[in-house]
N, C-alpha and C positions, 0 to 999 in steps of 0.2 A: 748214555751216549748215543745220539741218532749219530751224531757226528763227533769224533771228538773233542773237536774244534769249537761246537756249537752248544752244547749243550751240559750242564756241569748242574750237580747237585746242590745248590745252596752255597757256594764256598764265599763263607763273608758276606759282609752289609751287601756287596754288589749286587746279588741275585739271591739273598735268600731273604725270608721274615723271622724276623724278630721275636722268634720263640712265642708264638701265639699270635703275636700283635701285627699286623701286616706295617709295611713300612710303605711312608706316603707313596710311593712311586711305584706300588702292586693298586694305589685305589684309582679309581675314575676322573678323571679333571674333572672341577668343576663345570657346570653349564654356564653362562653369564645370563645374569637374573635381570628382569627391565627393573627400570629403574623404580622405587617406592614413592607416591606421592607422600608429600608430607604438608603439614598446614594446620589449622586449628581443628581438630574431628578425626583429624587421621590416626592409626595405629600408631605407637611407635614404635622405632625402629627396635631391632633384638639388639643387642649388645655383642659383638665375635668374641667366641669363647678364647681367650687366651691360650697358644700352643704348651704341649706339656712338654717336658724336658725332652723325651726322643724325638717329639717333631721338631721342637726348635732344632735340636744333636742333627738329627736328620734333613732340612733345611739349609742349614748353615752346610753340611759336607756335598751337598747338589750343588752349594754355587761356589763351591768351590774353597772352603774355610775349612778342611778337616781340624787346624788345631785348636780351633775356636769351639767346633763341634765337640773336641774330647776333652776342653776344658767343661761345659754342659755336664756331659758324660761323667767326668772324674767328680764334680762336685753333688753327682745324682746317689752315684756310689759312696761319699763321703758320709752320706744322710742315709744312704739304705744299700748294704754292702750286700744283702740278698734279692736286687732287683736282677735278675737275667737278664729280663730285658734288656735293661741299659749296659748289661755286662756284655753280651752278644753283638749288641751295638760297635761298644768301646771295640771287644775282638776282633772285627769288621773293621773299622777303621784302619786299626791297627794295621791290622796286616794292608791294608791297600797301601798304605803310605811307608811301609818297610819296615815295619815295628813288629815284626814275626815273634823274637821273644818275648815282646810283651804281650802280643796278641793269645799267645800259647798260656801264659801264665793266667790269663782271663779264662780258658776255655777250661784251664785244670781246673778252678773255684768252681767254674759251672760243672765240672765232671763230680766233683768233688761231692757236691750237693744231690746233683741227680746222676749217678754214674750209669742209669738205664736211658739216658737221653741221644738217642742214634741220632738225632740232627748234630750235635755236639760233638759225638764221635767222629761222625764223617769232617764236618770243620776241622777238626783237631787233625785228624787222617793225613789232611792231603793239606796243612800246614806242616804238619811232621817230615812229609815232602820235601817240600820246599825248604826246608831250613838242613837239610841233608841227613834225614832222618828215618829212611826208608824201611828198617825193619818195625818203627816203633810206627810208621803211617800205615803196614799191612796188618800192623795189631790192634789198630781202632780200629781199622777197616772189614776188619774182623768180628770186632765187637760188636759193631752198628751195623753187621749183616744176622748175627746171631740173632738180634732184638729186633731185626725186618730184612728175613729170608728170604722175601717177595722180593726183594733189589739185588738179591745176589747177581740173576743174567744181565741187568742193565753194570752192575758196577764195573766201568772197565777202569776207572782209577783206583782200583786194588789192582787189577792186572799190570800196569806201569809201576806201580808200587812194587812188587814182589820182583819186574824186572831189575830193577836197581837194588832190592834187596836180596840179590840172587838168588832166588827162589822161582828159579824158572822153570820148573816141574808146574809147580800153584799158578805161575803166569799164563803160561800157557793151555793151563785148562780152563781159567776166567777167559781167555781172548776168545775160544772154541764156546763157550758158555755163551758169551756177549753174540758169538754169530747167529744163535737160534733168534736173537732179538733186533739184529741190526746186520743186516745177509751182506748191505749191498755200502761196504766203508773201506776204503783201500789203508786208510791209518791202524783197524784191527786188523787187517791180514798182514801189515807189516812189526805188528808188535807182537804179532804170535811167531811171525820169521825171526823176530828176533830172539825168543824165548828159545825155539824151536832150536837155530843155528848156536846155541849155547850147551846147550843139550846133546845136538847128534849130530853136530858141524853144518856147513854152508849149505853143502850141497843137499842132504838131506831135508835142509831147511825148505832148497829151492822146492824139491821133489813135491814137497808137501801146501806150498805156498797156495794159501787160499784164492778162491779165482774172483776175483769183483772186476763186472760187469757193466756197473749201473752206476758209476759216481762220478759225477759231473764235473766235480772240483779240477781246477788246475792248479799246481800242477800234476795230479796226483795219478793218473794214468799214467806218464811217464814216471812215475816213482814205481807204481804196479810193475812197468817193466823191468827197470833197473833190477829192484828185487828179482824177478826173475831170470837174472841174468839172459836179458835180451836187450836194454838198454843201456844206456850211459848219460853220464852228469851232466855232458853236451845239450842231449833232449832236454832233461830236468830243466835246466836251468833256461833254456830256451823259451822253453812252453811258459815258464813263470814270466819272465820276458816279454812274451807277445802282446804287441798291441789290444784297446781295448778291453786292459783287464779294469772291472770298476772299481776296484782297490790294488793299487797295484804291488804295497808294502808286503800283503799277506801272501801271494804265491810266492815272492821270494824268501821268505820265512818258510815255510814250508818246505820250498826247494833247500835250502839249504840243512833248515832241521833231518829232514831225512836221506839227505847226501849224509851227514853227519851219522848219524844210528847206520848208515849201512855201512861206509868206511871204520869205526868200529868195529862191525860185524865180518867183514872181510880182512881185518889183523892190519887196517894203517892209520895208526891214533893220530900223528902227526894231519893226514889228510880229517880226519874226521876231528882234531879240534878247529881248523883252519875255518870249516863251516859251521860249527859250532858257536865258535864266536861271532861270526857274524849272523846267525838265527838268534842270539842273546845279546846282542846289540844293536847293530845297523838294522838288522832289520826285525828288531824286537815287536815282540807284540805284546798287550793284556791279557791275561784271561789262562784257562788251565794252561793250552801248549807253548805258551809265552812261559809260564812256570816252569815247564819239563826243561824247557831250553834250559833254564837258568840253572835249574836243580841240577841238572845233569854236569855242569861244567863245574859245579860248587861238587861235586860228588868226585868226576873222574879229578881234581887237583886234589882232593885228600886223597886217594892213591899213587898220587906221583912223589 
């Protein structure tokens, strides 16, 4: 995590490759070639290699066909049920389009096979997430740090993990862990506040609240406040607000995700599902903290 917003380990087709095989959209675009003379004496022309099943899979889910893609996919797997490949694929898909437990059921077979496969773990991880599963997403997460202890400091999705899996001891040493690697992110100092304020109350939380300096994002200085009880939701929400943002969806996402985690943390669920909902819908995003939103609301209704 440079940012948490920004930066995510591989989760599915979206940003990761394809267990070995890079997926078209990590290679180079082509150049355009001039044109080949042709005529009596000329070479001829080469033949285009016909796409193999994950480019076409692959192809087909860029312009926009995922079912078409995993129909590819499902019939690549009928012919050869130990291609990862196309199994990591299908996973990816899956999950982008809602298909979480079948997406999970692909990544067991691939555990299955190579159960020392930390790319696989981490997928699995923070699927296990998402699908409101949070003790069993800090236990790949686990797994696939055992087998690459060098990503322990980066992994801050075990730290959100272990939040929700009340394991806020382990949370809050990954968020202090992730700071030796990412000093200057107002989203880990609020996810250690939150770890922290579960552990030894609010205000101790405040006492301790990491100080960042350096992070440009809006609206998230005024969230550094609020945590610190020296702001209010007025600012947040303001700041997200202000003209000129060049996305204007994402500050209110933000603003409201973390109005949301701090009313929580302050004891008034009532206020903190109010912006919840709308961080998980109106004004939803893609991508890990588009998930947290969502997990989090699939999490706190099985406690109610």
């Amino acid at each position: 995590m440079k940012t948490l917003h920004a930066v995510v380990l591989c989760v599915g087709i979206l940003c990761a490759r394809a267990y070995g095989q890079p997926l078209l959209s990590t290679q180079p675009k082509p150049q355009p070639q001039p044109p080949q003379k042709t005529g009596p004496g000329s070479p001829s022309q080469p033949q285009a290699k016909p796409l193999d099943s994950l480019a076409r899979a692959k192809a087909l889910f860029d312009m926009g066909n995922p079912k078409q893609a995993l129909a590819i996919l499902d019939r690549t797997l009928d012919g050869d049920s130990k291609n990862i490949q196309a199994r990591a694929m299908r996973a990816g898909i899956r999950e982008s389009i809602g298909l979480g437990e079948l997406a999970r059921q692909d990544y067991d077979v691939i555990l299955m096979g190579h159960p020392k496969d930390a790319r696989a773990l981490h997928q699995r991880g923070w699927l296990q997430l998402t699908l409101g599963n949070p003790v069993a997403s800090v236990a790949d997460f686990d797994r696939a740090l055992e087998l690459n202890p060098g990503q322990r400091p980066h992994h801050w999705q075990r730290g959100i993990a272990c939040y929700y899996a009340e394991k806020y001891e382990e949370g809050r040493k990954q968020f202090e862990l992730h700071q030796t690697v990412n000093s200057q992110d107002v989203e880990n100092a609020v996810w250690h506040f939150l770890c922290v304020s579960k552990l030894e109350g609010v205000e101790k939380a405040r006492h301790l609240l990491i100080q960042i300096t350096g992070d440009p994002r809006v609206p998230l200085k005024e969230v550094q406040a609020l945590f610190a009880g020296k702001g209010t939701e007025e600012a947040v929400l303001n700041a997200a607000k202000s003209p000129g943002q060049t996305d204007a969806k994402a500050p209110l996402f933000y603003a409201h995700l973390y109005l949301a985690l701090y009313y929580e943390a302050i004891g008034k669920p009532d206020k903190s599902r109010e912006h919840m909902l709308l961080a998980a819908t109106d004004f939803s995003l893609s991508g890990p903290m588009g998930d947290v939103a969502r997990a989090h609301r699939l999490l706190r209704e099985k406690k109610r």
